[in-house]
N, C-alpha and C positions, 0 to 999 in steps of 0.2 A: 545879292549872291546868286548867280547860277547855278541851280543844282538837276544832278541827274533825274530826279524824279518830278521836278518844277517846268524843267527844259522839255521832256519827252513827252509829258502828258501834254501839255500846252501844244505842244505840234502836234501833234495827236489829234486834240481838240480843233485845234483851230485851218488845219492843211487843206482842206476839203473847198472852204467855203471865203475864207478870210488870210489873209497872209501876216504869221505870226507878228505880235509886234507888242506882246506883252509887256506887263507893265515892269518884269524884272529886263525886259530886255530896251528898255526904253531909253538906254543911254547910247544904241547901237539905230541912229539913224538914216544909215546909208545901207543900199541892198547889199546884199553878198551876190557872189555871180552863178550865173546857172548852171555850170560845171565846177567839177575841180579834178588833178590829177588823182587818183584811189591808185596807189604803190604796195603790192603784196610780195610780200621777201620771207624765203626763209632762211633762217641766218644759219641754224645746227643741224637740221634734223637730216638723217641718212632715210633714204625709200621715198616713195614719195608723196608728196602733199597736195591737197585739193585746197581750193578756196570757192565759198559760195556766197553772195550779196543777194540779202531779200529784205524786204520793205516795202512802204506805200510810198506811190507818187504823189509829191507834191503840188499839190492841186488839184489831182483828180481824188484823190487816196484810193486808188488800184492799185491793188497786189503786185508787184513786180519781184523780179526775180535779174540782175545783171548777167549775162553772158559775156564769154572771154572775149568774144569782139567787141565789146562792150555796148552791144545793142540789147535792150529791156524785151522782157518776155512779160507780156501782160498773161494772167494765170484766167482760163477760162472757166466757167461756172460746166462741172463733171452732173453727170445724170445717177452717181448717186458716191455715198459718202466715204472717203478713205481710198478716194482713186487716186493711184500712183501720179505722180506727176508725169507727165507723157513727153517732158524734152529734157535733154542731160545739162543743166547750166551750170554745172561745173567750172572752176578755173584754174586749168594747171599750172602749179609753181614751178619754176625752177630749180635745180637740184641746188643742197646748202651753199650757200653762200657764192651760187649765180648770179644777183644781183634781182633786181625787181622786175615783176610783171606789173605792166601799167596799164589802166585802164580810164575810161572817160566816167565820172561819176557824177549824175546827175543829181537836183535836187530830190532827195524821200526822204522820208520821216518814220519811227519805229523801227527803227534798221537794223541788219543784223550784219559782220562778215565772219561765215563761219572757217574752220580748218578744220580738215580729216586728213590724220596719216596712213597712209597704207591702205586706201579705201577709197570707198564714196559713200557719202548720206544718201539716204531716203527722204522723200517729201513726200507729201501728199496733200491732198485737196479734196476740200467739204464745198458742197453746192453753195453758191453764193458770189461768186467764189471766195474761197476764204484756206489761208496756206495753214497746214500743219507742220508746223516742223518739227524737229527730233527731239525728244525726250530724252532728256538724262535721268529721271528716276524710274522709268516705269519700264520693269524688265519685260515685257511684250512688245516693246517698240526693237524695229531690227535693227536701229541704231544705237541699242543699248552698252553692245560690249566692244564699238569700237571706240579708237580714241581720237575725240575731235574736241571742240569748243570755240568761241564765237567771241566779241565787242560787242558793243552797241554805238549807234550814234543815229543822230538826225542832221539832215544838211537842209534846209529852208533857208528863205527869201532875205533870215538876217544876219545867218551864223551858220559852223558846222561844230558840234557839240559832240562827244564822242568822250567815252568812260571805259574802263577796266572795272567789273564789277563785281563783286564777291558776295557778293548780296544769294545769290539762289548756288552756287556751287565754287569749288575750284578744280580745276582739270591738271594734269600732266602734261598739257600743251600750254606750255606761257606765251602768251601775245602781249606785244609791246605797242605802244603808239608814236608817231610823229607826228603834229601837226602843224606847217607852213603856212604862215600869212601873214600879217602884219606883224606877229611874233612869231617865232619857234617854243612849240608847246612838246615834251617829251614825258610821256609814263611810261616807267620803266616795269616789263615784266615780272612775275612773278620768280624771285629770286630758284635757283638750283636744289632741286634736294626739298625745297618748300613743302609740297604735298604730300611728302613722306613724313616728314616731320608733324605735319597738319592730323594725318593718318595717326599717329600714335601718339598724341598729345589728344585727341578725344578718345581713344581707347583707355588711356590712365583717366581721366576724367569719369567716362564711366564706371572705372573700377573702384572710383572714390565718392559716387555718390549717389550711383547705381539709377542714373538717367541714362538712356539710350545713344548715348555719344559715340558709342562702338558703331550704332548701326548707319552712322551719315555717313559711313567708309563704306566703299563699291571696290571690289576687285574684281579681277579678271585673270586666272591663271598665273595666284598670287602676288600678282602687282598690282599696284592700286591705280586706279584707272580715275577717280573722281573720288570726291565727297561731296556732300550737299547739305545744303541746311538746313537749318532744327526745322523750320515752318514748311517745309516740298516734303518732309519726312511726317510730316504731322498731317498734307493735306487730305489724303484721301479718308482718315478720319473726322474731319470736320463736320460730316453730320453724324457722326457716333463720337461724342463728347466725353463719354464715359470710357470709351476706349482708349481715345487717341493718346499717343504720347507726350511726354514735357507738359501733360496738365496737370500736373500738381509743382510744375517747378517752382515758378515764381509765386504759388499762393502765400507763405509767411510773408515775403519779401514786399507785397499788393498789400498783406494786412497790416504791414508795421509802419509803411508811408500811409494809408487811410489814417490809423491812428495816431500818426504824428502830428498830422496836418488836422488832427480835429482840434488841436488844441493851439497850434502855434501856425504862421501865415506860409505858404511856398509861394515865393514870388520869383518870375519867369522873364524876362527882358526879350519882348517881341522884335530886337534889335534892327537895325535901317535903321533908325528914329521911331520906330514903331510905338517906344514907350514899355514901362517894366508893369506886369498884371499882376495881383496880388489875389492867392487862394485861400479856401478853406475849405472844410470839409463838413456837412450839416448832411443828416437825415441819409449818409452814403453815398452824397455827391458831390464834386469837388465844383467849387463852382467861382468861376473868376469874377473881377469888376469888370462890368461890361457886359454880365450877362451867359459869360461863353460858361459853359454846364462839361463837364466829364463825370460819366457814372462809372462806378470800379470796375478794372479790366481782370479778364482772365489770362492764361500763360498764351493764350493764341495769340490773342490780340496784340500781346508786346512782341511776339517775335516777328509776327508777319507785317505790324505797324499799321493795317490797311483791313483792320476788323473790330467792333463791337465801339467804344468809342472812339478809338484809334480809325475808324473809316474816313476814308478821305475825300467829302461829300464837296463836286463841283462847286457848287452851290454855297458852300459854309467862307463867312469872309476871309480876307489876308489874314486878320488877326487870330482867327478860331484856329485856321488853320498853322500859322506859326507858334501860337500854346502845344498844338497837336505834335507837333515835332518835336518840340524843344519838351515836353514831358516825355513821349516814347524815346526819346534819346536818355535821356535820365533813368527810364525804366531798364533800356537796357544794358547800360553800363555801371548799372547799379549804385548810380549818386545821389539817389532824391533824398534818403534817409541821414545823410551827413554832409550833403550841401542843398539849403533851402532857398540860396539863389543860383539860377537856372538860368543859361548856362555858364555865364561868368567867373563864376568863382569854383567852378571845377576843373581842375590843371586834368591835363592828360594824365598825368601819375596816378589818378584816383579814380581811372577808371575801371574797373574790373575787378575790383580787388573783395567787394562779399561775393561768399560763398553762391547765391543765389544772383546770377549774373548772365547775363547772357557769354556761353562757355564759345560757341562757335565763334562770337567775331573776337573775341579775349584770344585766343588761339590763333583765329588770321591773322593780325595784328601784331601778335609775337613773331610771325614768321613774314610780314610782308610792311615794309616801310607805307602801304600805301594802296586806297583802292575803298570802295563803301562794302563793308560786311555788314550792315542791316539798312534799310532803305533810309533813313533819317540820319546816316554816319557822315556828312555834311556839316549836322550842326556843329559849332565850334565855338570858343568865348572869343569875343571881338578884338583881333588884333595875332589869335594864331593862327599858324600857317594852313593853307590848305594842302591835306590831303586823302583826300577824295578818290583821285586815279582818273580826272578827268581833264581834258583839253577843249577848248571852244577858240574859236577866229571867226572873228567879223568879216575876213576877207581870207575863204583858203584858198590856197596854190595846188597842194600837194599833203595828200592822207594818207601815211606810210603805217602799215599795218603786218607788223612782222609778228614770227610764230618761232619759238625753237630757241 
């Protein structure tokens, strides 16, 4: 199974030096080609709209940046930190439903295409060079109170791989995907009316259990302009633990799976044929056959999936690593305590449903068929459907990126 966080970091890892060829992508033998069409459409929106492409080159992993001629702007190393970006690489769309801006899109990896209505983004660049881009939580960024939002994907030597992600925020700009190649792949945006709804369904949340669910809603001259999730709302606490917020959410919820599991087995199906790991719980640490060890997580850890044992160390086998997901998915959908096989025997009905839950992606999820609200929202029991919000071709054509 390809996933966005398997897919991205492996290109990631591997662009610089080695031409991806991992072992999930091992059944995609033949190269992908060095370009492909990147088609930017706006389908509704009135005023107008900017599109910007930034990422590492594949192969060298340089910063670039696409230009509307569709020539790369390699980003130079600035003589000192949070220097403006010095050339406009903006791309003008077309007014609603003109039809697409088409551009040559070369192989990168870690990629971004962003939209701004009514505007243009800020960039900037730290020696090295190394791009900053826009912040959506940190009201000092001067890209804070417009309205824009971004995709992801990586296009390498074997695949173009490209996700709708709701994992760090949702914006009022819905982006849709097409991708052309050997199939037609389509993720469908962010339904109408979504983020308002998204907006007032963590404000009654907070008012029922008086977690901070009010404060992931960002406005702007009371319209809601984003919300963002529990862990970008928690970051800048993380070295003040005592402060930070949603740390005490999941503590009952951490103490009643420890002590279930100290007396009965959590057995997890590292599924491919991976094989099913059986746990227990001694001395406060969960520890599988085979060795793989988890010590009790705090509320950081589950929401961000990528902290305390939830870290997701290079270096830790396939199998540690797929315990790791397939528990942080269970932590945060609140099934470990009433389904002690993992993931299989938990239908989507049963996700979300105690109180102590992960409430953000519970709430994406009621309001969007589709898309990862916490980075592990991939896992699935074998045999249902994906959805993800992601598209991958071994051979693309054409990368249709619409907004509106």
């Amino acid at each position: 199974m390809v996933s966005r966080r398997s897919f991205l970091a492996a290109a990631g890892a591997a662009a610089v030096a080695t031409p991806l060829a991992g072992a999930f992508l091992n059944s995609r033998a033949s190269a992908a080609p060095a370009t492909c069409q990147l088609a930017l459409v706006n389908k509704s929106l009135p005023g107008t709209v900017r599109a910007y492409v930034t990422g590492h080159e594949q192969g060298t992993g340089k910063w670039i940046l696409i230009r509307a001629d569709s020539s790369k702007y390699y980003l130079q190393s600035p003589g000192s930190p949070q220097t403006p970006l010095p050339v406009d690489c903006s791309i003008p769309l077309k007014s609603a439903g003109g039809g697409a801006t088409v551009l040559t899109l070369p192989q990168m990896f870690g990629a971004r295409v962003y939209f701004v209505r009514d505007s243009t983004l800020q960039f900037f660049v730290n020696p090295g060079p190394a791009l900053i881009e826009p912040s959506f939580a940190n009201p000092s960024d001067p890209n804070y109170a417009k309205t824009w939002s971004f995709c992801e994907f990586t296009f390498d030597t074997t695949q173009l791989f490209a996700n709708i992600s709701y994992v760090d925020l949702v914006t009022n700009l819905p982006i849709g995907l097409t991708l052309e190649g050997n199939t037609t792949h389509t993720v469908a945006p962010l339904p109408s009316g979504a983020v308002g709804s998204i907006a007032n369904a963590l404000t009654a949340q907070a008012a029922k259990d008086g977690q901070p669910w009010d404060k992931l809603v960002i406005r702007s001259g009371g319209n809601v302009l984003r919300a963002i999730a529990p862990q970008v709302y928690m970051a800048p606490y993380f070295d003040r633990p005592d402060q930070m917020p949603f740390r005490t959410h999941w503590t009952s919820y951490i103490d009643a799976v420890w002590q279930k599991y100290s007396t009965t087995n959590l057995r997890i199906d590292a599924q491919d044929g991976r094989g099913i790991y059986t746990g227990r719980v001694s001395g406060g640490v969960l520890t599988f056959n085979g060795g793989h060890t988890f010590a009790k997580p705090v509320s950081k850890d589950i929401f961000t999936c990528d902290h305390g044992p939830f870290t997701n160390n290079p270096g830790d086998s396939d199998i540690k690593k797929a315990l790791l997901a397939r528990l942080a998915a269970g932590f945060n959908r609140s099934t470990l305590l009433t389904y002690p096989d993992q993931p299989n025997s938990a239908p989507s009905s049963a996700y979300y449903q105690d109180a102590r839950t992960n409430h953000w992606a519970r709430i994406v999820h009621a309001n969007t068929p589709i898309g990862y609200a916490f980075p592990y929202d991939d896992v699935r029991p074998d045999g249902a459907p994906d959805v993800s919000g992601a598209a991958n071709d071994g051979n693309p054509r054409r990368f249709t990126v619409s907004v509106g």
